[in-house]
C-alpha positions as CSV (number, residue, x, y, z in Angstrom):
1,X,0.0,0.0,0.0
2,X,0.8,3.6,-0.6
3,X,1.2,6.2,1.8
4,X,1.3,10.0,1.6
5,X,0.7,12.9,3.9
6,X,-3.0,14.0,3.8
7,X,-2.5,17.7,2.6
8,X,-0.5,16.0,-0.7
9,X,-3.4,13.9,-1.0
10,X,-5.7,16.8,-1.4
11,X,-3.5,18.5,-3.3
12,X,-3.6,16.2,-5.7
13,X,-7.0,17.5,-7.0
14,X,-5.6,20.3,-7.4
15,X,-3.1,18.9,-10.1
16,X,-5.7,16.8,-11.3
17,X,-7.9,19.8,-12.3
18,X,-5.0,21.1,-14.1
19,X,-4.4,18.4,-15.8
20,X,-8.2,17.8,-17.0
21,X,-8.1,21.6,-17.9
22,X,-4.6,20.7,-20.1
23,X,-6.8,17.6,-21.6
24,X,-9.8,19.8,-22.4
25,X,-7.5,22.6,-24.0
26,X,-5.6,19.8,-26.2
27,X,-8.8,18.3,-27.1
28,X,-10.6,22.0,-28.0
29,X,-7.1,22.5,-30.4
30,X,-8.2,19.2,-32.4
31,X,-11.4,19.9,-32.3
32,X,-12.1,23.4,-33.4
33,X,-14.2,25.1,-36.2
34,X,-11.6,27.0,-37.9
35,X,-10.1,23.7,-38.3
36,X,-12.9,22.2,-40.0
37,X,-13.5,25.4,-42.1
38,X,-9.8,24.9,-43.4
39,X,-10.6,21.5,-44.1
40,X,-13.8,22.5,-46.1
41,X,-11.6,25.2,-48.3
42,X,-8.7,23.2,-48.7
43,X,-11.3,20.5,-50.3
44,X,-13.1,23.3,-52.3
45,X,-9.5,24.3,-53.4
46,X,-8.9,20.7,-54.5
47,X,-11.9,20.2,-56.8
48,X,-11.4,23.9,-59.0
49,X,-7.7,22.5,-59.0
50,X,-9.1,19.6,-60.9
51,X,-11.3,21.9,-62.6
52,X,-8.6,24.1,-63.6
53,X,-6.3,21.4,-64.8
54,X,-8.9,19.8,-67.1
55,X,-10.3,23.3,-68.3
56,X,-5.9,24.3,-69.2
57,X,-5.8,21.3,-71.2
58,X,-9.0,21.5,-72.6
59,X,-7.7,25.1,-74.2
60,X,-4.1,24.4,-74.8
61,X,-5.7,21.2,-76.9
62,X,-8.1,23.9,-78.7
63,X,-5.4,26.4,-79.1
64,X,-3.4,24.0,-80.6
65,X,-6.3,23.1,-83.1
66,X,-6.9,26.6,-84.0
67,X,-3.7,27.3,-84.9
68,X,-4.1,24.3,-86.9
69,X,-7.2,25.4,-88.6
70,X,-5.3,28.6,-89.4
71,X,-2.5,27.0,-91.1
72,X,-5.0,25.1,-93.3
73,X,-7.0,28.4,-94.4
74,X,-3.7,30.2,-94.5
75,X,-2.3,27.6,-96.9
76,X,-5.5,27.3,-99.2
77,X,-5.8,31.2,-99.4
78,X,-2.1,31.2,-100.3
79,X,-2.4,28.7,-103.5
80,X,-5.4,31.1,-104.2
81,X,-3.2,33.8,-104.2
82,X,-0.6,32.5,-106.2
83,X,-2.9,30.9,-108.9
84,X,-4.6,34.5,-109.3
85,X,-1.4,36.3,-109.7
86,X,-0.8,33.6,-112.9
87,X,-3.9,34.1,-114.1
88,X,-4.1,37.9,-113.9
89,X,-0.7,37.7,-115.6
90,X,-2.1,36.7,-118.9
91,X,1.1,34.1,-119.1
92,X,-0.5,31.0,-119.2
93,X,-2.2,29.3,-122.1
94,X,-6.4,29.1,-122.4
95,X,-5.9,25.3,-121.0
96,X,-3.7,26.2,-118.2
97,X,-6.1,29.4,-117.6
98,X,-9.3,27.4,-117.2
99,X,-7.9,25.1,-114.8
100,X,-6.6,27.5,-112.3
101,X,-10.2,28.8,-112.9
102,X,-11.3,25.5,-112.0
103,X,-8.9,25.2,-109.3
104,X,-9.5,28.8,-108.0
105,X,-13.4,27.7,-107.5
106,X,-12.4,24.9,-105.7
107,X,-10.0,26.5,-103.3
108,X,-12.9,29.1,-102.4
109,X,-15.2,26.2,-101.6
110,X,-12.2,24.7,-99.4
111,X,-11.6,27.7,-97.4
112,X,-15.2,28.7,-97.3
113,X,-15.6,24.8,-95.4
114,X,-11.7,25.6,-93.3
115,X,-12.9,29.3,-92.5
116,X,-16.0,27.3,-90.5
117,X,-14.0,25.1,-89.2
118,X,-11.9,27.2,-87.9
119,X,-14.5,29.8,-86.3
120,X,-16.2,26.5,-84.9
121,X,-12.9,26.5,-83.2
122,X,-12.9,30.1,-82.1
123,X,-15.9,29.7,-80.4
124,X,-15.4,26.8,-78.7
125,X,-11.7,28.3,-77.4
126,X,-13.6,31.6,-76.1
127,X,-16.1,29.1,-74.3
128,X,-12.9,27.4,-72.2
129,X,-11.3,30.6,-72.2
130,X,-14.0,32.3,-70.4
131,X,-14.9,29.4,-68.5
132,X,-11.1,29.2,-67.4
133,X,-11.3,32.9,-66.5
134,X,-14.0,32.2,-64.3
135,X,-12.2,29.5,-62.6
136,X,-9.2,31.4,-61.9
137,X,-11.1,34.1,-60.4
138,X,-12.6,31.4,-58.2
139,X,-9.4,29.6,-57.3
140,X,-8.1,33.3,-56.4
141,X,-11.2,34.2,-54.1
142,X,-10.7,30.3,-52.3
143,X,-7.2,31.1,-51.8
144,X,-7.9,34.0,-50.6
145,X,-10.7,32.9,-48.2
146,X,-7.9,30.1,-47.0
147,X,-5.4,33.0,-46.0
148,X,-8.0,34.9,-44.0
149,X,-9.0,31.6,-42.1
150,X,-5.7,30.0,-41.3
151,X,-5.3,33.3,-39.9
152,X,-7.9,32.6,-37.5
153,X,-6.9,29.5,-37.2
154,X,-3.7,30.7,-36.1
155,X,-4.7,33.3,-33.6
156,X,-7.3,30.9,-32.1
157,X,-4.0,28.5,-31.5
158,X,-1.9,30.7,-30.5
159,X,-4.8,31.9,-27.4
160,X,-4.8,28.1,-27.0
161,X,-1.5,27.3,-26.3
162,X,-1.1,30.8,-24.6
163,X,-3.3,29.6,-22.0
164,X,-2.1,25.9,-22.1
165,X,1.4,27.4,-21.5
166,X,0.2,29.0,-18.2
167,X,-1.9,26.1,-17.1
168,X,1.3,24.1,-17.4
169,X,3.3,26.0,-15.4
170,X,0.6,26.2,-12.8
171,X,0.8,22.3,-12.9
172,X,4.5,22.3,-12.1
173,X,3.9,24.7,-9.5
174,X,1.2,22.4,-8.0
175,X,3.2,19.2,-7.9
176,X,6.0,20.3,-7.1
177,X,7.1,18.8,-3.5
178,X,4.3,16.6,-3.5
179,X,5.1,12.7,-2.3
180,X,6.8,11.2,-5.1
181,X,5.2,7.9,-5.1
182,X,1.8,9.5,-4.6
183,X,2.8,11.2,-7.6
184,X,4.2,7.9,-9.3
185,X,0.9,5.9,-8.8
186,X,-1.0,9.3,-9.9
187,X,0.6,8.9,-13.4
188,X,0.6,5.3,-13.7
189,X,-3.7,5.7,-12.7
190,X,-4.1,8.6,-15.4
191,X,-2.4,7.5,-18.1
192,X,-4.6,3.8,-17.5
193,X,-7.5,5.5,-17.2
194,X,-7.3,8.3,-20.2
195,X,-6.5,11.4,-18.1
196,X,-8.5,10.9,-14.8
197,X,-5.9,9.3,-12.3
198,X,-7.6,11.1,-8.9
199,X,-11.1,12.4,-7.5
200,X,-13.1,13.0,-4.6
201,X,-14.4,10.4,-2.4
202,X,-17.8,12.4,-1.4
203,X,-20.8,11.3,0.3
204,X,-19.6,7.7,-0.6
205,X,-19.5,8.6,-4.3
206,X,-16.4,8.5,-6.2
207,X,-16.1,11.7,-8.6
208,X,-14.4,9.9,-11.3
209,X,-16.7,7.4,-12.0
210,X,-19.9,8.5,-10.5
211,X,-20.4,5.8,-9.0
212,X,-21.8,5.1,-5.3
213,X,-19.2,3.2,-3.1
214,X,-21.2,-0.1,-1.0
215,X,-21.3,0.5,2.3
216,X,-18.8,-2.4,3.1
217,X,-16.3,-0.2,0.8
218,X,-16.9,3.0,2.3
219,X,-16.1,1.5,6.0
220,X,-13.5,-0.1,5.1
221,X,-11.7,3.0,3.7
222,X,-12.8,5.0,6.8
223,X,-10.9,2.3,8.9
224,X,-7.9,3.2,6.6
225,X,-5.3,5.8,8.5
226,X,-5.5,9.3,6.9
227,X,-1.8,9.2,5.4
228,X,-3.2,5.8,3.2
229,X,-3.9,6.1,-0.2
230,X,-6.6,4.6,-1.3
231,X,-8.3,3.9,-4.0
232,X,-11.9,3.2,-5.9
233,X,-13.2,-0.6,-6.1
234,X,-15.2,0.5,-9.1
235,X,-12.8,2.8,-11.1
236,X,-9.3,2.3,-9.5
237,X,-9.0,5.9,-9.1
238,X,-6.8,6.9,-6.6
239,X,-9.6,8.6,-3.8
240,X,-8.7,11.7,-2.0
241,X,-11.0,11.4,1.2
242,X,-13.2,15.0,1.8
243,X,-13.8,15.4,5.1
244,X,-18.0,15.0,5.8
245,X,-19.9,18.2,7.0
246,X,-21.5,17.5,10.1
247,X,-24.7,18.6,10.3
248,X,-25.3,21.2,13.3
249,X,-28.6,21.4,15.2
């Protein structure tokens, strides 16, 4: 058994309420809204970047056909160049001069058909381009609205930990010169338990787990000296024993 001057015992509490206000602080830094806001951007942020990517390639593929469609217009309107300058010249025989009429017709029907084909082009590129545009602008505004709340992210964190800082130092204030096996089992009992390794034995209820003691339990730890540690038959908690009001006529 473990024994330990009563005032350490109740003192205990005391560290124990520091520590559950440590746990609660570290479990409010997980836990908090900005985070989940972040979260909800940073997924927001991931879907216009798959947006973005398959709108980029979707223009630089219609850029690329344009430019395309341009050459072949620019190509046909060329020959038709060239076979009007012959045929304007008056150098070529009646044969030769009906069949760059002949081919002259044909090259205007051929760029007539390319000169569609590349405005079909156009506006299809000036649809991605403007849906791009639109995109951009609302990558920009996400990124933005991702600045502004990992900035309150940060200050919310930085109140937590500003607080969690003090609290600690409180701790080490409180258990300091306290028994060092009281302090031992106290650790050992917490970190079992998931933060709780003390709590009040009032009114024959343990404050840890809420439970009510039997009364063969609760006699035996009053037969227990003062300086012995005790602990809870339910929980294992270590008990720290508050001394019963009497009630006054």
């Amino acid at each position: 058994m473990t024994k330990a001057p009563v005032e350490d015992q109740r003192r205990l509490l005391d560290v124990q309420a520091l520590d559950t206000r440590l746990q609660q602080l570290a479990h409010r830094r997980k836990n908090l809204p900005e985070l989940a806001r972040v979260a909800e951007i940073d997924a927001q942020l991931a879907d216009l970047n798959t947006a973005l990517v398959a709108s980029r390639t979707a223009a630089s593929d219609l850029r690329r056909e344009l430019a395309k469609a341009e050459a072949d217009v620019e190509q046909v309107r060329s020959r038709a160049t060239r076979d009007q300058t012959r045929l304007d010249s008056g150098a070529v025989s009646a044969k030769d001069a009906q069949a760059l009429v002949n081919e002259l017709e044909s090259l205007s029907r051929r760029q007539g058909l390319l000169e569609e084909v590349e405005l079909e082009v156009m506006e299809r590129l000036e649809a991605h381009e403007d849906t791009l545009a639109k995109l951009d602008e609302a990558n920009q505004k996400t990124l933005d609205a991702r600045a502004a709340a990992v900035a309150q992210l940060d200050a919310v964190f930085a109140e937590i930990d500003a607080e969690a800082a003090t609290v600690a130092t409180e701790r080490a204030a409180a258990v300091a010169g306290l028994d060092a096996a009281l302090v031992a089992l106290y650790e050992k009992v917490r970190t079992h338990l998931g933060g709780q390794g003390a709590a009040a034995l009032r009114a024959g209820r343990c404050d840890g787990c809420r439970l009510d003691l039997d009364q063969t339990a609760i006699e035996a730890i009053r037969a227990q000296p003062a300086d012995e540690v005790v602990r809870c038959e339910e929980c294992g908690r270590i008990l720290v024993r508050i001394p019963e009001k009497r009630v006054t006529e």
